[in-house]
C-alpha positions in Angstrom: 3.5 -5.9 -30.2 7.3 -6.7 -30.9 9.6 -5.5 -27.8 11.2 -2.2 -28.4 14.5 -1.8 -27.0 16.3 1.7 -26.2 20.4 1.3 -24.6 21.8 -1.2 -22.9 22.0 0.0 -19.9 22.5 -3.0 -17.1 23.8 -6.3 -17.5 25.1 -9.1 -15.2 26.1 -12.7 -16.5 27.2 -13.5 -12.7 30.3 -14.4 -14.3 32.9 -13.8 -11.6 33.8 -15.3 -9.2 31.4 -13.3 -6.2 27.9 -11.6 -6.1 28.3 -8.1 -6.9 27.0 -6.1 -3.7 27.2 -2.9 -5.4 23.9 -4.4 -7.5 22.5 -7.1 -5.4 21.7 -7.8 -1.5 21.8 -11.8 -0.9 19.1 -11.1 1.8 15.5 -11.5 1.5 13.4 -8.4 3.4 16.0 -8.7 5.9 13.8 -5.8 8.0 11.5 -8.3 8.7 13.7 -10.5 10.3 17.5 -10.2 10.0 20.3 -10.7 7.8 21.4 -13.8 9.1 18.2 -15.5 8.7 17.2 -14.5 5.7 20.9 -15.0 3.8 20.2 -16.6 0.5 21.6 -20.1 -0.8 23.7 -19.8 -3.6 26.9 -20.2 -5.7 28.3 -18.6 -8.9 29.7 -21.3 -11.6 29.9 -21.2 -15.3 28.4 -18.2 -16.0 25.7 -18.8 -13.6 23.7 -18.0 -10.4 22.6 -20.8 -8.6 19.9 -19.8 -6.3 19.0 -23.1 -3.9 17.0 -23.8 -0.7 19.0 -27.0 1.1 17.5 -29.7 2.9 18.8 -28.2 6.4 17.3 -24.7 5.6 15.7 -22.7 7.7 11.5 -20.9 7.8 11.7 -17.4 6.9 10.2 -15.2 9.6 9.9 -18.7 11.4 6.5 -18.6 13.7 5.5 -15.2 12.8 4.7 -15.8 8.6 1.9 -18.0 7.6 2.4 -20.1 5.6 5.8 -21.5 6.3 7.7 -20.6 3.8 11.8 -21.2 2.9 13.4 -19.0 0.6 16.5 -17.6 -1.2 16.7 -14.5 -3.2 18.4 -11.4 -4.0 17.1 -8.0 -4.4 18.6 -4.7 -6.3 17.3 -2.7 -3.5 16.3 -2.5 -0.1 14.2 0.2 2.3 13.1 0.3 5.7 12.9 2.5 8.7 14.1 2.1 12.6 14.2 -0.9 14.4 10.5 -1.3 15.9 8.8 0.8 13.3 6.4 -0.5 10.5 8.2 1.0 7.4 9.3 -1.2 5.5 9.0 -2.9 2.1 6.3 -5.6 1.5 4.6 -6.2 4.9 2.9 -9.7 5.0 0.5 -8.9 7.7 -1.1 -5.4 9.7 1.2 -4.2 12.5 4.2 -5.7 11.3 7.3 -4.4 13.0 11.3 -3.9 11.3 13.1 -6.4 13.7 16.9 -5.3 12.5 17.3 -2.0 10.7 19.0 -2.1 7.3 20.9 0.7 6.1 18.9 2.1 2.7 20.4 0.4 -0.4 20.1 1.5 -4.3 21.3 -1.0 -6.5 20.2 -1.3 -9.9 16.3 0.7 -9.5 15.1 1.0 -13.3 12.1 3.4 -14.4 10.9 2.1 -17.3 12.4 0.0 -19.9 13.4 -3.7 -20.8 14.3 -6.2 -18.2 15.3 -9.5 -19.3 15.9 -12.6 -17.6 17.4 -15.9 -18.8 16.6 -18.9 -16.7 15.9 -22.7 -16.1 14.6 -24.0 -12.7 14.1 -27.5 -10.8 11.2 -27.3 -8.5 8.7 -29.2 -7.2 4.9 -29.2 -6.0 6.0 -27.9 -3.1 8.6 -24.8 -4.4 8.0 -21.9 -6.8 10.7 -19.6 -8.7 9.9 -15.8 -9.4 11.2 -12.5 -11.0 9.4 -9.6 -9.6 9.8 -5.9 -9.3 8.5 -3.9 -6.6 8.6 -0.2 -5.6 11.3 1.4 -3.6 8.7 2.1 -1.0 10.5 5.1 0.0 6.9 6.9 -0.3 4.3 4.2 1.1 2.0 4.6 -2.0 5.0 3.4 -4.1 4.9 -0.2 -3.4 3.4 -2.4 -6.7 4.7 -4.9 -8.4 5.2 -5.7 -11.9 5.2 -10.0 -11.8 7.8 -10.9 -15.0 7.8 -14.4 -14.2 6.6 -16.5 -11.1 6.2 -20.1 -11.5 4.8 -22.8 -8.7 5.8 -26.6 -9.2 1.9 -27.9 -9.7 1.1 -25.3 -12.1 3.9 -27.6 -14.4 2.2 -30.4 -16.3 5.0 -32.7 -17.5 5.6 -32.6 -21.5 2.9 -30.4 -21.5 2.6 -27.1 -20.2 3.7 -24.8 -17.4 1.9 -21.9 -16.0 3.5 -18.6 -15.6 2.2 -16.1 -13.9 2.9 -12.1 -15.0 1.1 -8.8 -14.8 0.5 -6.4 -11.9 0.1 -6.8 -8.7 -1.7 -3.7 -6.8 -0.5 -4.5 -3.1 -0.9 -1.3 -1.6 -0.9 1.1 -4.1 -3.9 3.1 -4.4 -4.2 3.2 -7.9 -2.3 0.6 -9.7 -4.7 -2.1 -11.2 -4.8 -5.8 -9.9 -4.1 -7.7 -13.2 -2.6 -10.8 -12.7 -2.4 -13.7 -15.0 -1.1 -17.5 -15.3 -0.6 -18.2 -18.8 -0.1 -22.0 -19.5 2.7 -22.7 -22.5 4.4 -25.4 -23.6 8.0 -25.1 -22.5 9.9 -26.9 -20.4 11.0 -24.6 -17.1 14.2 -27.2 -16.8 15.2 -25.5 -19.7 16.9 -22.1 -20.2 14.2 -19.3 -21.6 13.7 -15.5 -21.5 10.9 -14.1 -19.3 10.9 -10.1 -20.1 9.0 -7.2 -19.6 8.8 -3.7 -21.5 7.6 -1.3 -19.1 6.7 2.4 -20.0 4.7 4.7 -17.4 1.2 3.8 -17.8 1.7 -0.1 -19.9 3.5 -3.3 -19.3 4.4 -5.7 -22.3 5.3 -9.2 -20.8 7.6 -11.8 -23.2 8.6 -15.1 -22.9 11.2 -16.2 -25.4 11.2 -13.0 -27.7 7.0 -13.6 -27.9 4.6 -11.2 -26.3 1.8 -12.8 -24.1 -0.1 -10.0 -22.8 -0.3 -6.5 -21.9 -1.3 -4.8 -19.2 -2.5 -1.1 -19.0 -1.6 1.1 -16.1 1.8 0.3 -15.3 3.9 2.3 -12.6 5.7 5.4 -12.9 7.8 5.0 -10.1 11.1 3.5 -9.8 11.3 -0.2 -8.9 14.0 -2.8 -7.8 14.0 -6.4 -9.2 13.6 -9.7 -6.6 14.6 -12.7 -7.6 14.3 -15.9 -5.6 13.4 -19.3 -4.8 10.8 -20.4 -2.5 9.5 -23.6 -0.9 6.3 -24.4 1.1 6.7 -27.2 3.2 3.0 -27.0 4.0 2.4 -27.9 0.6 4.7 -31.6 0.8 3.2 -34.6 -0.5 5.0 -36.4 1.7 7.6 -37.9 0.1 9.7 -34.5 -0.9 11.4 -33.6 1.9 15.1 -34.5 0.6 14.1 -32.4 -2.7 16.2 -29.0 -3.2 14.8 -26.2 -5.6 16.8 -24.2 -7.7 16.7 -21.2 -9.7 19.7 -21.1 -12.4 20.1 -18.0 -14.0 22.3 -17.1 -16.7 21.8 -13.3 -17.2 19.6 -10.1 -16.4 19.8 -7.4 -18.8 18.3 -4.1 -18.6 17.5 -1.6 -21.9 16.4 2.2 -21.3 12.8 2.8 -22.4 13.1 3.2 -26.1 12.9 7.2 -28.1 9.2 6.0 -29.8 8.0 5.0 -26.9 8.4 7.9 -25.1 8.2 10.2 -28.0 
């Protein structure tokens, strides 16, 4: 099906000259851990957001999350409860504990609609580059994921293909429908391209460059915030790729309200 576009109703080209922290938090589940180690690596330059992961970085939730991971994102959203409790927004094990409470923040939360990204990436074996939503969590059955795009380095095959994942992802939602796929095309994830998703209650369309891939029935009716980040797995080094930095360069995210026919 062709996408079908209502208003414009978000847009940021990360064109000035700061993040802005009335959309975006430069902290990645900062419950789990803290704000300080969980900052993100980045910069804004031509028209871009740059999200890295340095040589010198540190593990996220270093001891405690296996596998090691490293990573750098931002998120339109953010929910948890009291230091020591267990509310908070995707746990990674049972019994997991909020180690600095986070005051509640709404950025940009769409319900329905078109989100857009625009996007090129350098990563390796060992790294992987995503766009995800998740629920607010603010009820605990409210936590899925609609997956626009999430790419690992070794699903790429050079000149040939790479692999992108997108679909749902049930968590720990009762009733949302597991229904994941990696779909292997032939583009080039150094290059800029659109990953996008139309989302009405009950259906999600997924697009990469303006082309639908697949759809999934069942979609969320709840309202969602986007993540966006960079990861690396150093369990996952071939050796010789320690001195390697991924990035995640994005040129815009654009959001559409859920068009009249859809809803109609």
């Amino acid at each position: 099906m062709p996408a079908t576009r209502g208003d414009l109703v978000f847009e940021d080209h990360f064109d000035g000259s700061s993040l802005d922290l009335s959309v975006w938090s430069p902290y990645y589940l900062p419950h789990w851990s803290s704000r300080t180690a969980s900052a993100a690596s980045y910069t804004l330059d031509d028209s871009c957001l740059t999200l890295s992961i340095p040589t010198d970085q540190g593990l996220w939730c270093e001891g405690d999350h296996k596998p090691d991971l490293r990573v750098s994102g931002i998120q339109s959203g953010n929910y948890a409860g009291p230091l020591g409790s267990t509310i908070g927004q995707q746990p990674y094990r049972e019994g997991l504990v909020v180690q600095e409470e986070q005051e509640p923040f709404w950025g940009w939360t769409p319900y329905g609609g078109y989100v857009e990204l625009s996007a090129r990436a350098e990563i390796s074996p060992r790294s992987m580059v995503s766009l995800w939503m998740v629920g607010l969590e603010d009820q605990p059955e409210r936590c899925g994921e609609i997956c626009v795009m999430e790419v690992f380095g070794d699903a790429i095959v050079p000149g040939v293909s790479t692999g992108v994942g997108m679909g749902l992802k049930q968590l720990r939602d009762p009733i949302l429908p597991q229904d994941f796929e990696v779909v292997p095309l032939p583009i080039d994830l150094r290059d800029f391209h659109s990953y996008a998703v139309q989302w009405v209650p009950g259906e999600a369309t997924f697009f990469v460059d303006g082309a639908p891939i697949r759809t999934c029935p069942g979609a969320p009716s709840y309202p969602m915030q986007l993540m966006l980040a960079v990861f690396d797995f150093p369990d996952r080094s071939l050796g010789d790729d320690a001195h390697l930095v991924p990035t995640f360069i994005i040129d815009h995210i654009r959001g559409w309200n859920v068009a009249e026919e859809l809803v109609a």
